[in-house]
PDB file of N, CA, C, O and CB in Angstrom:
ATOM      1  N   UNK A   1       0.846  -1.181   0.000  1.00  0.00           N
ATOM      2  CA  UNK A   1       0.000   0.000   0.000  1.00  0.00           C
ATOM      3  C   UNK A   1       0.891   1.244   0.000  1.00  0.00           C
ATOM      4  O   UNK A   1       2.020   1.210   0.491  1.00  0.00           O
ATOM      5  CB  UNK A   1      -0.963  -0.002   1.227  1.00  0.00           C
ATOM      6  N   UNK A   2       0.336   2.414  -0.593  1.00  0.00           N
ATOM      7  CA  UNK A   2       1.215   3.452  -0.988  1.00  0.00           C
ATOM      8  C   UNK A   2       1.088   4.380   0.564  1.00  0.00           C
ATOM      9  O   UNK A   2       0.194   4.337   1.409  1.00  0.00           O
ATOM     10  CB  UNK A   2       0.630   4.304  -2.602  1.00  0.00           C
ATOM     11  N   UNK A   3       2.595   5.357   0.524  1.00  0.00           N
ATOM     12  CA  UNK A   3       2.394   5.874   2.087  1.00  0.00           C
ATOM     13  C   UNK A   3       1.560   7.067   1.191  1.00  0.00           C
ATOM     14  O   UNK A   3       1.456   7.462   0.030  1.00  0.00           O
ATOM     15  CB  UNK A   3       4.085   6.387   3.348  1.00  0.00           C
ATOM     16  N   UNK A   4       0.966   7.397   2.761  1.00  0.00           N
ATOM     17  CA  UNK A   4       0.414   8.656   2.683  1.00  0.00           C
ATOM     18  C   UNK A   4       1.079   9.983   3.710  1.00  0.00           C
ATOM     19  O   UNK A   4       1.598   9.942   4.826  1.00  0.00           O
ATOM     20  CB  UNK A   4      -1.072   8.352   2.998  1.00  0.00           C
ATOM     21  N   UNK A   5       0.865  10.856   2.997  1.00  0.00           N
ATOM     22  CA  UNK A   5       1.512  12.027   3.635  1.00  0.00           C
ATOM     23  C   UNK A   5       0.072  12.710   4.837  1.00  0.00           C
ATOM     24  O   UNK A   5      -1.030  12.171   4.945  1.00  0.00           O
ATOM     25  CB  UNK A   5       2.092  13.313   2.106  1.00  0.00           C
ATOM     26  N   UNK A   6       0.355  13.502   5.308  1.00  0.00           N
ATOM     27  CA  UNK A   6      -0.481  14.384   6.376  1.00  0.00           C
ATOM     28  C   UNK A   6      -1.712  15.059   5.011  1.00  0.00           C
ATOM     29  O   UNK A   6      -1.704  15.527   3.872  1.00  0.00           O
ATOM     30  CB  UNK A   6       0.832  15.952   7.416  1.00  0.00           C
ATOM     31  N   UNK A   7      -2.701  14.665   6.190  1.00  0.00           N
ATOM     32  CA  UNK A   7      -3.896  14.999   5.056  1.00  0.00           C
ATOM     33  C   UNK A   7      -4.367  13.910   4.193  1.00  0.00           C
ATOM     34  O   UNK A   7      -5.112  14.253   3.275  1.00  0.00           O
ATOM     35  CB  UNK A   7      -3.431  16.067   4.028  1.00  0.00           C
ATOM     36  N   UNK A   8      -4.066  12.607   4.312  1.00  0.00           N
ATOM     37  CA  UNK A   8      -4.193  11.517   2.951  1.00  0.00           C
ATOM     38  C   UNK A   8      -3.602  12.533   1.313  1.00  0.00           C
ATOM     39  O   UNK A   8      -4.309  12.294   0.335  1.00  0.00           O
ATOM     40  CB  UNK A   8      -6.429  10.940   2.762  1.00  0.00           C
ATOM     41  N   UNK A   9      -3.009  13.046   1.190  1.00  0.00           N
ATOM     42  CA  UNK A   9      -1.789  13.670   0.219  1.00  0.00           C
ATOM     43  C   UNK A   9      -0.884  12.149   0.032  1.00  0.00           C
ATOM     44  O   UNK A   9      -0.396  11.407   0.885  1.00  0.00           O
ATOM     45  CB  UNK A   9      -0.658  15.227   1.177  1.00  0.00           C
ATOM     46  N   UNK A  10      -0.910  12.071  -1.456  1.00  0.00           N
ATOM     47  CA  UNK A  10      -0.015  10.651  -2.087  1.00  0.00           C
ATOM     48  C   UNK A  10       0.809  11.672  -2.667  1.00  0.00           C
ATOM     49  O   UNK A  10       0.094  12.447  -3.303  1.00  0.00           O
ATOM     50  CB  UNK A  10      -0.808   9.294  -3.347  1.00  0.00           C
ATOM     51  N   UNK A  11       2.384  12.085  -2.718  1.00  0.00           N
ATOM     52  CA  UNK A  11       2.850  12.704  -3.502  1.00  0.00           C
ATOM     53  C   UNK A  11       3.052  11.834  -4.599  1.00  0.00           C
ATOM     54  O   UNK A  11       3.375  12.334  -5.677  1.00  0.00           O
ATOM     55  CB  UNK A  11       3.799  13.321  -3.044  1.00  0.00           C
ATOM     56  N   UNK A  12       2.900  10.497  -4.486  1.00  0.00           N
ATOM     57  CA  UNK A  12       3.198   9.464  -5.970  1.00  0.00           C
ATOM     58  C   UNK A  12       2.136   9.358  -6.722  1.00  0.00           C
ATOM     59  O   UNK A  12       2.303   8.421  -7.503  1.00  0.00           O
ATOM     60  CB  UNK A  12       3.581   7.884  -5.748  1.00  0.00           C
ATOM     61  N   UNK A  13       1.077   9.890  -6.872  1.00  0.00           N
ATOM     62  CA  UNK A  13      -0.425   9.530  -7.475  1.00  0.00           C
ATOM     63  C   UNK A  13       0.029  10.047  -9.088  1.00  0.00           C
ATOM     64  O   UNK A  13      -0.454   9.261  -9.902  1.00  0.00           O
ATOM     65  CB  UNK A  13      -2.043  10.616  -6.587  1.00  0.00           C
ATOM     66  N   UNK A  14       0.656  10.922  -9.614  1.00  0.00           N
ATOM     67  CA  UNK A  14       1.051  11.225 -10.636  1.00  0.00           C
ATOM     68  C   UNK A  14       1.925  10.106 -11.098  1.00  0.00           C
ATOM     69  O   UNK A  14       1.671   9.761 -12.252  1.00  0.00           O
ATOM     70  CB  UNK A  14       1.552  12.416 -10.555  1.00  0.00           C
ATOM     71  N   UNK A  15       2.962   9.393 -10.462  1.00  0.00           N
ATOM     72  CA  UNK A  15       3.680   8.204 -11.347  1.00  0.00           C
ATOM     73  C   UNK A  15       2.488   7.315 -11.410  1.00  0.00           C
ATOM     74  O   UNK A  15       2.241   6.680 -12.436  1.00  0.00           O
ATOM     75  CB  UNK A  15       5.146   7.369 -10.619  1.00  0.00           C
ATOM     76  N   UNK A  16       1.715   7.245 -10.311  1.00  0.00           N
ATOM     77  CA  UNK A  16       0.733   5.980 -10.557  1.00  0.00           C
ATOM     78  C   UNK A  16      -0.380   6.081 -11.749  1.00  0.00           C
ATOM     79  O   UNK A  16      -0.771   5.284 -12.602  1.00  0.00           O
ATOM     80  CB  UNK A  16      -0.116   5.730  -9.173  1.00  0.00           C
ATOM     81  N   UNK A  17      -0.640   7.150 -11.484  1.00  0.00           N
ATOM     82  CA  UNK A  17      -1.691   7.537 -13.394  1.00  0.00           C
ATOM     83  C   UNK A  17      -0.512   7.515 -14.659  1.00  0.00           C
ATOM     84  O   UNK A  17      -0.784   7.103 -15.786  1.00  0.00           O
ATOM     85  CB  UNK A  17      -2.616   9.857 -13.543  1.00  0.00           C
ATOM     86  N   UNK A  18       0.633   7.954 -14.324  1.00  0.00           N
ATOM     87  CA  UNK A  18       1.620   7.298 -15.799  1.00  0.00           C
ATOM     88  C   UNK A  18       1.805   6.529 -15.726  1.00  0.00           C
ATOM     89  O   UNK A  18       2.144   6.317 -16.890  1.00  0.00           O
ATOM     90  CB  UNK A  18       2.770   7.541 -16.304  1.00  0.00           C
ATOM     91  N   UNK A  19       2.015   4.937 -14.869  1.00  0.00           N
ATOM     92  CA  UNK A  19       2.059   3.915 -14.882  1.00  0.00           C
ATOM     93  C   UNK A  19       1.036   3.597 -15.571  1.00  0.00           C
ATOM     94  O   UNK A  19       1.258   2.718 -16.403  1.00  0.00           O
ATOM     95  CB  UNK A  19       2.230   3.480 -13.901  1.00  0.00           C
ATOM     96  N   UNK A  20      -0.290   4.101 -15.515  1.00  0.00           N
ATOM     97  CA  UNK A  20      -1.697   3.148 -15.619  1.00  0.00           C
ATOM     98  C   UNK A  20      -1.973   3.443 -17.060  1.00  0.00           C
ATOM     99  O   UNK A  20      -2.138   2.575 -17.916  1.00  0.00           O
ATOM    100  CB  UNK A  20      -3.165   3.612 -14.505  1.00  0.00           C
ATOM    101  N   UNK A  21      -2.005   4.575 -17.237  1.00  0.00           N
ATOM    102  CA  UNK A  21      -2.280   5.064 -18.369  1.00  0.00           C
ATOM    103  C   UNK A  21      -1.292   4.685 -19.712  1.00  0.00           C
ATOM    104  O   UNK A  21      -1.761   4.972 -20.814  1.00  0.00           O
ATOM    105  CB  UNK A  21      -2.338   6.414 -18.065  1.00  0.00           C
ATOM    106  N   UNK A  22       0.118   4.021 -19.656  1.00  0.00           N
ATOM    107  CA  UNK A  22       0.939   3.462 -20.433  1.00  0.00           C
ATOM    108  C   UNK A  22       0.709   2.009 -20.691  1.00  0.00           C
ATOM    109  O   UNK A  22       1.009   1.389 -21.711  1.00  0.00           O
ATOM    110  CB  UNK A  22       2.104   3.702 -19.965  1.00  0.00           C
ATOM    111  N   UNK A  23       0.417   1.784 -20.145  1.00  0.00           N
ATOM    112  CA  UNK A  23      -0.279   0.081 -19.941  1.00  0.00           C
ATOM    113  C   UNK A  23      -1.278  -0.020 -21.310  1.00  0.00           C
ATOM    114  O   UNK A  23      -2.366   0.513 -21.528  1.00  0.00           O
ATOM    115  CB  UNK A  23      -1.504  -0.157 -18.135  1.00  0.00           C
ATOM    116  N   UNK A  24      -0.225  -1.177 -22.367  1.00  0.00           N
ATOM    117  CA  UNK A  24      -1.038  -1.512 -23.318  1.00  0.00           C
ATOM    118  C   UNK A  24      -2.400  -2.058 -23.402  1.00  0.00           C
ATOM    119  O   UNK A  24      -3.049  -2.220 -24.435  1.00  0.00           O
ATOM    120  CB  UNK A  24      -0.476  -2.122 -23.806  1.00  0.00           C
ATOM    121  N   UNK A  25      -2.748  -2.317 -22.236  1.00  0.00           N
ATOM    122  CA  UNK A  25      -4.290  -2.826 -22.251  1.00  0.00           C
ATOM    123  C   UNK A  25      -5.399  -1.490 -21.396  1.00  0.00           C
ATOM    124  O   UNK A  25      -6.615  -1.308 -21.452  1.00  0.00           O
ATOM    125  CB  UNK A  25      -4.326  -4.616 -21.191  1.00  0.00           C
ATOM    126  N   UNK A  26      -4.692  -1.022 -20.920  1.00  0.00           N
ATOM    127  CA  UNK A  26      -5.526   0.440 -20.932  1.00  0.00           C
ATOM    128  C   UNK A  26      -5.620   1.175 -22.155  1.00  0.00           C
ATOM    129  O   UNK A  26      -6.686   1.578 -22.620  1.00  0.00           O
ATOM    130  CB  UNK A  26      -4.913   1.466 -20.000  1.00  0.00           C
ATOM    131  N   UNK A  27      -4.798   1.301 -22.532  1.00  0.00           N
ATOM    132  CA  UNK A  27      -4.940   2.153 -23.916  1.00  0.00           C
ATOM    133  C   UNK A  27      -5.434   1.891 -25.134  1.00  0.00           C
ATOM    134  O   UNK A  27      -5.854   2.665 -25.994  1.00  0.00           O
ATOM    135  CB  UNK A  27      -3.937   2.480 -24.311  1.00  0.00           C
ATOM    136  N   UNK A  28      -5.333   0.569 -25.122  1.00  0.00           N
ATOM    137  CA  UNK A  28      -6.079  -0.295 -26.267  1.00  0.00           C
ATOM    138  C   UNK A  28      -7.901  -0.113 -25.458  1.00  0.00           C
ATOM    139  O   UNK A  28      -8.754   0.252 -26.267  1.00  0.00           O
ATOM    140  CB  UNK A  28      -5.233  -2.452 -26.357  1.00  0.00           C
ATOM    141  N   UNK A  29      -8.119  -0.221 -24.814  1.00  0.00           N
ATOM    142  CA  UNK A  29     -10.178  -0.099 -23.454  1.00  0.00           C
ATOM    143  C   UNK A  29     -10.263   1.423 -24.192  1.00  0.00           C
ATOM    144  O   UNK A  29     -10.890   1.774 -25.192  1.00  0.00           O
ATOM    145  CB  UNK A  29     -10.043   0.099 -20.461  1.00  0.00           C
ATOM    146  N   UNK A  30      -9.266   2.270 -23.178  1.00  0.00           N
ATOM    147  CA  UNK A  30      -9.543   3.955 -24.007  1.00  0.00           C
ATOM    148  C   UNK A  30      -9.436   4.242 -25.791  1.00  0.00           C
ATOM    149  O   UNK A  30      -9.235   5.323 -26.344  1.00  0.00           O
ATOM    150  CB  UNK A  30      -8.147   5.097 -23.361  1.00  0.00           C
ATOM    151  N   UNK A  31      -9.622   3.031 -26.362  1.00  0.00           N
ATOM    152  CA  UNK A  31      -9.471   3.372 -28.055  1.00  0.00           C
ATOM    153  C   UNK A  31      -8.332   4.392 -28.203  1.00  0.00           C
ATOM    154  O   UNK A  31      -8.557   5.230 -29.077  1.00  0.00           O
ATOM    155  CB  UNK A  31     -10.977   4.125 -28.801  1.00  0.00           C
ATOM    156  N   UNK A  32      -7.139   4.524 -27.544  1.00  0.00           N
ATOM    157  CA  UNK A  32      -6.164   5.999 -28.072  1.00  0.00           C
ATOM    158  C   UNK A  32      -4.712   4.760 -28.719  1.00  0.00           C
ATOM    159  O   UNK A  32      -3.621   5.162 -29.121  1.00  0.00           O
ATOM    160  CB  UNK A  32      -5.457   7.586 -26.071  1.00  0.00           C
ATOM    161  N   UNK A  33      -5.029   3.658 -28.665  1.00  0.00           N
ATOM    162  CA  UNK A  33      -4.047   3.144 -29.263  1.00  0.00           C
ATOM    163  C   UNK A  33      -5.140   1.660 -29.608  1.00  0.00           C
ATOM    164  O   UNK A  33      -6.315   1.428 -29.323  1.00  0.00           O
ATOM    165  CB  UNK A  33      -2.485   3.077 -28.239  1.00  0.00           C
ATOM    166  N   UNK A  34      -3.616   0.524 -30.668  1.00  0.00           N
ATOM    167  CA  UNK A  34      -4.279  -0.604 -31.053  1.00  0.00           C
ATOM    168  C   UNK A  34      -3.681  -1.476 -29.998  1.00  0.00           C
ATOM    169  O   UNK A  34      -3.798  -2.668 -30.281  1.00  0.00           O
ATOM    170  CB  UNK A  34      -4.090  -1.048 -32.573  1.00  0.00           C
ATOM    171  N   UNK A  35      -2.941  -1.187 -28.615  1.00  0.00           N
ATOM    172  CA  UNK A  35      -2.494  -2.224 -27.734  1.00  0.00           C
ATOM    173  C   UNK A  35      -0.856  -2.652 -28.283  1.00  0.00           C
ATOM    174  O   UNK A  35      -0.090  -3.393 -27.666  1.00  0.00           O
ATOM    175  CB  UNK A  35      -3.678  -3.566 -27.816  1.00  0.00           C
ATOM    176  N   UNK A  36      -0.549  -1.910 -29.713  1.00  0.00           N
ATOM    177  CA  UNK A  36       0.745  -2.583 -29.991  1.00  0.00           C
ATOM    178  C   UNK A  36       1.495  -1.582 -30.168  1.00  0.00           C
ATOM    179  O   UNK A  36       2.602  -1.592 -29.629  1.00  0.00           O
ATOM    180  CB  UNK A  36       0.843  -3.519 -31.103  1.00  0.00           C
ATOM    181  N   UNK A  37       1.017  -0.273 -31.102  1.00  0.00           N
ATOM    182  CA  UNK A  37       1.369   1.225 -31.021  1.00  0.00           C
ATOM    183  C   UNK A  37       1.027   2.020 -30.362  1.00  0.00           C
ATOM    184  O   UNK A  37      -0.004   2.617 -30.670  1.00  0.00           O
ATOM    185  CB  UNK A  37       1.216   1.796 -31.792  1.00  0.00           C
ATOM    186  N   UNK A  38       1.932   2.470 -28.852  1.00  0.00           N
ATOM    187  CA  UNK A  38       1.609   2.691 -27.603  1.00  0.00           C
ATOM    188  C   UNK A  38       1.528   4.103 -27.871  1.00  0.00           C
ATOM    189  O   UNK A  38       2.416   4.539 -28.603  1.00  0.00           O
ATOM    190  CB  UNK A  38       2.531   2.163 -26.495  1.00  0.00           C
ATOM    191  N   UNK A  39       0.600   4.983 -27.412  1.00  0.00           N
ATOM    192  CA  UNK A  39       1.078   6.543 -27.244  1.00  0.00           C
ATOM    193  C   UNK A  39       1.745   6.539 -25.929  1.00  0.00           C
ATOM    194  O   UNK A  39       1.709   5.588 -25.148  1.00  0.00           O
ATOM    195  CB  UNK A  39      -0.205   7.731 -27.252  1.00  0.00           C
ATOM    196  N   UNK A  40       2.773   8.415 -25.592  1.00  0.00           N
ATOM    197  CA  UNK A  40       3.584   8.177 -24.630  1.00  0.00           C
ATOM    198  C   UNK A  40       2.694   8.824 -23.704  1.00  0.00           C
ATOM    199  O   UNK A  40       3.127   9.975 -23.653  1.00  0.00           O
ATOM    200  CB  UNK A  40       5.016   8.629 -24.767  1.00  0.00           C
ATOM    201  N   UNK A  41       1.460   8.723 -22.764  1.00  0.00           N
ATOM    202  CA  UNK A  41       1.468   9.402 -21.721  1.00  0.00           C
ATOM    203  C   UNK A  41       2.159  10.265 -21.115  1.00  0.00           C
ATOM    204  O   UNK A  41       3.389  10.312 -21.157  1.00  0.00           O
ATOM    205  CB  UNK A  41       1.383   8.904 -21.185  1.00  0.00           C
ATOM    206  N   UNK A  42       1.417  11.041 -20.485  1.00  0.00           N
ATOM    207  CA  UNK A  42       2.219  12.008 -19.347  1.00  0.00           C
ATOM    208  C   UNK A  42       1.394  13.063 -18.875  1.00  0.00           C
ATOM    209  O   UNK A  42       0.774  13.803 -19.639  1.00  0.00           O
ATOM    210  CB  UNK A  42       3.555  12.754 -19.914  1.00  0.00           C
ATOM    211  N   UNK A  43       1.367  13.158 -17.556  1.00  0.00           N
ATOM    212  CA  UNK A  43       0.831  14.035 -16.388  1.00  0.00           C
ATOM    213  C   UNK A  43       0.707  15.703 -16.812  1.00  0.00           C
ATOM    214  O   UNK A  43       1.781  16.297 -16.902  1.00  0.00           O
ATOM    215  CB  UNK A  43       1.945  13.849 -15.036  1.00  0.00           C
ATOM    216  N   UNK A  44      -0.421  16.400 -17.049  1.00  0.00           N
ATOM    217  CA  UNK A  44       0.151  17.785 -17.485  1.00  0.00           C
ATOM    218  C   UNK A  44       0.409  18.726 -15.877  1.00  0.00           C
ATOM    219  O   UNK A  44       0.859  19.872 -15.897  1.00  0.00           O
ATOM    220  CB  UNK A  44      -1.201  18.666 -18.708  1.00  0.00           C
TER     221      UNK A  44
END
């Protein structure tokens, strides 16, 4: 389980949505790729 900071504050929640969101089988569910030609994610 991920730590939490004061307040339930994850300062890692941003690697964890670029983790998730790079994941060929997420991206292939969201139609933004075919699962083999990955787009590159990233946090704005």
């Amino acid at each position: 389980m991920p730590r939490m900071m004061g307040g339930n504050y994850d300062p890692c929640v941003d690697d964890y949505a670029h983790a998730f969101y790079n994941r060929p089988e997420v991206q292939k569910a969201l139609h933004a790729s075919d699962g083999v030609n990955l787009k590159g994610w990233s946090i704005c």
